[in-house]
N, C-alpha and C positions, 0 to 999 in steps of 0.2 A: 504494500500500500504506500510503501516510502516512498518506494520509485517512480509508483504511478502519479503521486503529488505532484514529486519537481517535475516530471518530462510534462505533465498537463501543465503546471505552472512556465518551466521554460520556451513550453511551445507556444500558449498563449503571449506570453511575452516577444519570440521571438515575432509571430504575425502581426500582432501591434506595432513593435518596431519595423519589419517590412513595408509594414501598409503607410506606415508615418512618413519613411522614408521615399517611397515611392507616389504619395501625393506631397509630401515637399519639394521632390527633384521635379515634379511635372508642374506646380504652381510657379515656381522657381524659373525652369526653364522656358516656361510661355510668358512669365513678367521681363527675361530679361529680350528674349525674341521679340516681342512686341512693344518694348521700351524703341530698343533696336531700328523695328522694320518704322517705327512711327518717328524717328528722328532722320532714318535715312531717306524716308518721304517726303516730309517736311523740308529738310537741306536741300535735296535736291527739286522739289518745285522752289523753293524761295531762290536757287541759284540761278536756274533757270531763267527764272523771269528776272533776274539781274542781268543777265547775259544777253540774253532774247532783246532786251531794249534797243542796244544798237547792232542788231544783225538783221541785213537784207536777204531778203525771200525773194525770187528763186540764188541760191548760193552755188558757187562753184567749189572743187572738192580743196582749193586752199584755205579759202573763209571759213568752210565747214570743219576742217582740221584745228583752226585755230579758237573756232568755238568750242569745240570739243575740246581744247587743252585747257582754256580760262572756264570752263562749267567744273572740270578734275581741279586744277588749282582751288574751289573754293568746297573742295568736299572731302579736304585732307590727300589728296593723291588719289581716293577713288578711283578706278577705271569706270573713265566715260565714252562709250558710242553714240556718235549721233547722225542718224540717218536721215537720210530725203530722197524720196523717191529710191532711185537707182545708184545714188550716192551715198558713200561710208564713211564715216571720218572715228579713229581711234586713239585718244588721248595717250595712251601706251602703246607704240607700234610694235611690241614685239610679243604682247599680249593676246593669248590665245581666247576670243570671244564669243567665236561662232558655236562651241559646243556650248556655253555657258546662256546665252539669250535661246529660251526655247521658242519653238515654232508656236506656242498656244500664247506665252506671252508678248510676242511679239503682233499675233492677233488681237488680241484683248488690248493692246495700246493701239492698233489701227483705228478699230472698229469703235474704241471708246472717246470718253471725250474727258478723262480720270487718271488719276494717276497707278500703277498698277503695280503688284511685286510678287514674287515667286521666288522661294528658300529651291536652292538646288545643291549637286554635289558635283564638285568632280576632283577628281583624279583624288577622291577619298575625302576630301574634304570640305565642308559647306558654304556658301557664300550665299548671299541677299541680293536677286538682281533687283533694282525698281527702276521702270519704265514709264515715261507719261508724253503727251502730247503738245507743244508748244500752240498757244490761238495767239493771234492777231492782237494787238496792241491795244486802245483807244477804244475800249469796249466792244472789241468787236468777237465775240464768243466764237468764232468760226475758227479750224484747227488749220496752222499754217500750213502741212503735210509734213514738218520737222518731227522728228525723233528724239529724243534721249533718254539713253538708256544709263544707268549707273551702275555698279559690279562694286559689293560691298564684303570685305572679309569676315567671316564669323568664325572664325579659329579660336579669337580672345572667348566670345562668349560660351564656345562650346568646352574651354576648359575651365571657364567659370564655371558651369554647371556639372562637369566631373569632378571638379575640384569639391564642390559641395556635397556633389552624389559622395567620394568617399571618406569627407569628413563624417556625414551620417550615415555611412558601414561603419566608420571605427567608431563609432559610440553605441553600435550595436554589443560591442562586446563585452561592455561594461555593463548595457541594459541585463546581454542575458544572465552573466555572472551575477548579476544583483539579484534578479530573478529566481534562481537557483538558493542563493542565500536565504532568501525572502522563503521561499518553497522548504526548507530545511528548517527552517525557524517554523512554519506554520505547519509540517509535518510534525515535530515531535511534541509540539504543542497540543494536536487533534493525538498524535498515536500513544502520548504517554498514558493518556488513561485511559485508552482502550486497550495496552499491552498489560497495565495493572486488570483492566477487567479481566484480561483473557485469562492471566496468569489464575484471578481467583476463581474462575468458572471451572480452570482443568483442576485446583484444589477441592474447590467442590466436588465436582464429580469423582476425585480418587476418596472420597469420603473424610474429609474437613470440613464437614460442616460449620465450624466456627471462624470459618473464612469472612472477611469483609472486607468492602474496600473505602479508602476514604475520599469522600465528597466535599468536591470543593467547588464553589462556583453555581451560577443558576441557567446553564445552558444544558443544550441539551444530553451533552454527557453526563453532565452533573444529575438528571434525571434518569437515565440511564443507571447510572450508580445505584440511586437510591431506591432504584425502584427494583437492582440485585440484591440490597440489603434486606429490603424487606421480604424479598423471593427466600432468601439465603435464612430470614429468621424464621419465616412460615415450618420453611421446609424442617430445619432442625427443630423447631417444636413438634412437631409431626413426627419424625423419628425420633425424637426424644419420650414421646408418648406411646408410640408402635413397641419400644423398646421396654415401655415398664408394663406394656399388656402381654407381649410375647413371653416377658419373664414370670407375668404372674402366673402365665399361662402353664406355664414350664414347672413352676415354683407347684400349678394345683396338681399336673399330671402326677409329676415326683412323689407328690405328697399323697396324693389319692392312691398311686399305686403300691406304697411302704405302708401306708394305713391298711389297705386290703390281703395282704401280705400275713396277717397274724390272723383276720377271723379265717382265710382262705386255706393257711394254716390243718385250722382245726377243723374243718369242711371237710377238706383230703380224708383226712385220718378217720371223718366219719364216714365219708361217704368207701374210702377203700371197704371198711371193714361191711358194711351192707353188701358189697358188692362181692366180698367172700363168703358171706351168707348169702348169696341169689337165688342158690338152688336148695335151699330150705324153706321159702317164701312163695308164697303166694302168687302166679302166675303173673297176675298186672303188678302187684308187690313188689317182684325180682326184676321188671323192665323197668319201673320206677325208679329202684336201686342204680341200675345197670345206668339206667340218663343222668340221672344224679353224679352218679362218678365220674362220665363221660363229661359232665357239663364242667363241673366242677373243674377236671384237669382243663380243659380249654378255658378257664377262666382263669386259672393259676397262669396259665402259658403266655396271654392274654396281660398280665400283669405284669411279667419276666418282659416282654417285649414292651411293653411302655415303659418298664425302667431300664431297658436298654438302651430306646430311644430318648429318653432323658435323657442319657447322661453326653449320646452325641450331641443331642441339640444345646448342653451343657459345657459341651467342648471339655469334657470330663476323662474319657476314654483315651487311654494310653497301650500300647503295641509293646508285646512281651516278643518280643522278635528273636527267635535264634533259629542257626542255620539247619534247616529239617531236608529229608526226601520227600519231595512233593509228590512221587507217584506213591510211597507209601502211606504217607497222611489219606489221598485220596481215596485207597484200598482198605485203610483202619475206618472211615467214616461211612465208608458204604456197608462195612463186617456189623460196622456197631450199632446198625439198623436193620440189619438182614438185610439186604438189598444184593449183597454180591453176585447171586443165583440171577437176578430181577435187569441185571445192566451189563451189556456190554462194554469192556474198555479197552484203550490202546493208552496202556501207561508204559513210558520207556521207562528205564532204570537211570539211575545213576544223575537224574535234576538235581541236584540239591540247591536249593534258595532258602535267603534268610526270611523266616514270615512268622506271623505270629500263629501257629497250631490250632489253637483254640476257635481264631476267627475264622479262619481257610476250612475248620469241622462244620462251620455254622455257615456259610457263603455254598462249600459242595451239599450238604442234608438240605440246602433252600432248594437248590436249583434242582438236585436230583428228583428232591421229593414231589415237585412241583410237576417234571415230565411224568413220575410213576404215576401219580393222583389224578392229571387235567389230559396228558397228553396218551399215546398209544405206543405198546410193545414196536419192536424193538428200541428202549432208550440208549444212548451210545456217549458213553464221555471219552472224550482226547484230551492229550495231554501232549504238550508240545510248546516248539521258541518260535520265534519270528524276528526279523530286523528292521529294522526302522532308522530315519535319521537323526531320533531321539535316542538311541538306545536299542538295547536287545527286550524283549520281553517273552514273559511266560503265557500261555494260552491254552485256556481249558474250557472246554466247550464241552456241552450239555444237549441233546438232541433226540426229540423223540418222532413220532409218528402219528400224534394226533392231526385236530384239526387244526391246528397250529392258531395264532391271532389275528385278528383283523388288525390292520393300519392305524386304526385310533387307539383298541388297545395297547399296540406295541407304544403307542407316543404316551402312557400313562400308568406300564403296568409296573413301577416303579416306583409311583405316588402312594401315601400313605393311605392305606383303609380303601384301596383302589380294589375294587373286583370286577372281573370281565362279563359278558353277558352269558350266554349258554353255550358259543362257540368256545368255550371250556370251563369245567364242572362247576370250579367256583372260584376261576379268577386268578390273579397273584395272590398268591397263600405263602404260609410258613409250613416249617416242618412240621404241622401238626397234623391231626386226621381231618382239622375243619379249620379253613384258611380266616383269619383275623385281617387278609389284607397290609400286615405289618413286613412279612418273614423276607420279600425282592428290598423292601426298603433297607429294613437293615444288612443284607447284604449287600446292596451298592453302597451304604455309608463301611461295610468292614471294608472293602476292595479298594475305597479312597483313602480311609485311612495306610493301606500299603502305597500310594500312590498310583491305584490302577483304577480301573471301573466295569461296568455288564453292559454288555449290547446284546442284546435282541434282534433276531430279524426272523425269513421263515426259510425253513430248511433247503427249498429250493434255490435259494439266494446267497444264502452264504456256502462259503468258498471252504469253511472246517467244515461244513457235512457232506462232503461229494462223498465219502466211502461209504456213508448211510443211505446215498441213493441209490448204489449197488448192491441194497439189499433184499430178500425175496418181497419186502413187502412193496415192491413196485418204484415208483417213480417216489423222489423226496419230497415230505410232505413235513406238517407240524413246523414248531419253531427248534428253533435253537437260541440260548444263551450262552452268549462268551465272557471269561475272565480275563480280562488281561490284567496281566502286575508287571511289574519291574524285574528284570533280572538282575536280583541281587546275591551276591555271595558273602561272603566272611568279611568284615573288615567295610563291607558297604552297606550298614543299616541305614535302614530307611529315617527319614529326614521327620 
């Protein structure tokens, strides 16, 4: 915007100074041309009829030589012609005339009964002829048939008028140097405190809310300003308010979920024990029991997961990281739910990455449980690296055979308390037998916490389940889930 100031300011300056100068030189040179053309008029009819007094009409070509010499004697040396009829007479005989008197001016003094003049050039340079018509004496208006013509230098006047033309170019250059000056003064005047706005608007937006800028002046920036300050206060009250509802928010979840924690407790322990008498009880008795205990652990699990997610949304949760075999973590987590029979795998040996056990047990029981419960035999995990211009990473993908997600669900099945419609059972679940909607969430927040994240898409589309489409059950169908993490080893825990 600098730049654009002074070139708009230098150029405007420069076309003013053009235009100034180019009707100075043309005011200039037509005052000093017609000062000029109107004294060389002037001299020459006033000489004229000085001269004309005593010369006899018809002349012979010595009389008319010697007129023609006393009409130049009184107009400075002028070159004077003066013709009659068929006769020439040339006050400088060695003076080239004929191309200088043109054929239209020498008309124009025939046919008139005026004085006449015509600016010509030759041989490069300008000169003033003026011509007029000699009358008769004693008031007699009638024109003798004499000629005089006058042949005036304009060299003087033409370097008066360059001489002026390039005084005003050399004061052009001080105009635009000023101008420039001028442009650099009134730029950092306009751009200083829009470079302070700008500055507080990128502070704002990197979250500085207590940014402001100071107002000074009642122009239009100065409104501007003020009118970011009060943007700038809104808005921090506004997150400042968002911030003590979120927390209370947080503050009831936690609490409500520690509170439920002790009657839930002693629920368990009654409803197990009903549930080990079932089959002593009374038919609707024993299924009473039976939903009871069911309820009840999904209500416990239900609890675990909201005080999970507390403690992310608490930025509380810390990574027990040491260096493990990832294909064996992934073969202990499927053993310790019975699943091993239930799923296909292609674990290589010999991954070892630093992660934390615990979370990578809770991130494969989500994802697994999720294909065995919503999606269709054959479920298939991989386990494999990748390269990247970030890094190496680890990739473990998750693939079943159902009916995989629709497009909207895939863009949500990650949101908390999110369940899909009936294009699967019951949605984004956890590991339990009846999904809360919690269990994808907290796995994308464990997979961040390693620095990694879950993608979603449908089997036919990603590029880890081609081997699943080469299996008997037809063409790739269902979704798949990927983990990617960081490939880390010994000595590179995660950050």
């Amino acid at each position: 915007m600098r730049v654009r100031l002074v070139v708009t300011f230098v150029v405007v300056a420069l076309v003013s100074a053009v235009t100034a100068t180019a009707l100075a030189y043309r005011d200039a040179r037509t005052a000093v041309l017609q000062r000029t053309q109107n004294a060389a008029v002037d001299d020459l009819r006033e000489r004229v009829t000085a001269v004309a007094a005593d010369f006899d009409v018809p002349p012979d070509q010595q009389s008319l030589s010697r007129f023609a010499a006393k009409v130049s004697e009184g107009l400075g040396g002028n070159i004077v012609v003066a013709r009659y009829q068929d006769l020439s007479a040339v006050s400088d005989s060695l003076a080239d005339t004929t191309s200088r008197i043109t054929t239209e001016l020498r008309t124009a003094v025939t046919t008139g009964d005026q004085a006449r003049f015509q600016r010509v050039r030759w041989r490069g340079d300008p000169y003033l002829v003026v011509g007029t018509p000699v009358r008769f004496g004693d008031g007699d208006r009638r024109t003798s048939g004499l000629e005089v013509y006058a042949i005036t230098d304009l060299r003087a006047e033409r370097d008066d008028t360059a001489a002026l033309l390039d005084s005003v170019r050399a004061g052009m250059v001080p105009v635009v140097l000023l101008a420039a000056v001028l442009a650099l003064l009134a730029a950092g005047t306009v751009l200083r405190p829009v470079r302070k706005l700008g500055r507080a608007t990128r502070e704002l937006a990197a979250g500085d809310l207590g940014t402001r800028v100071v107002v000074s002046g009642h122009d239009e920036l100065a409104d501007l300003a003020r009118t970011f300050n009060e943007t700038a206060d809104a808005l921090q009250s506004s997150d400042t308010e968002l911030r003590e509802q979120e927390a209370k928010a947080r503050r009831f979840v936690a609490d409500v979920s520690h509170e439920l924690r002790t009657p839930l407790a002693a629920m368990t322990m009654v409803a197990t024990v009903l549930e080990e008498d079932a089959d002593q009880l009374p038919p609707d008795a024993a299924r009473a029991a039976r939903t009871v205990g069911a309820e009840t652990a999904r209500l416990s699990r239900l609890v675990e997961d909201l005080m999970e997610i507390s403690r992310f949304d608490a930025k509380a949760v810390r990574l027990n990281a040491a260096e493990v075999d990832l294909a064996g973590t992934v073969r202990a987590s499927l053993a310790l739910r019975g699943w091993t029979d239930r799923v296909r795998t292609d674990l290589p040996e010999g991954l070892r990455v630093v992660v934390d056990r615990r979370r990578i047990d809770v991130i494969v029981a989500n994802l697994v449980g999720n294909a065995l419960r919503h999606g269709a035999p054959p479920v298939t995990v991989t386990l494999g690296t990748a390269g990247a211009a970030d890094g190496e990473w680890v990739v473990l993908s998750v693939a079943d055979h159902g009916p995989g997600l629709p497009p909207e669900a895939r863009e949500r099945v990650f949101d908390r308390f999110y369940k899909a419609d009936a294009a699967r059972t019951r949605g984004a679940a956890d590991d339990s037998g009846q999904g809360s909607g919690l269990g994808t969430a907290i796995a994308l927040e464990n997979a961040r916490l390693h620095g990694g994240t879950i993608e979603v898409a449908d089997a036919a589309d990603a590029a880890d389940a081609a081997d699943a489409a080469n299996t008997a059950a037809g063409p790739a169908r269902g979704a798949v889930f990927t983990l990617r993490l960081p490939l880390r080893r010994t000595g590179e825990d995660p950050e």
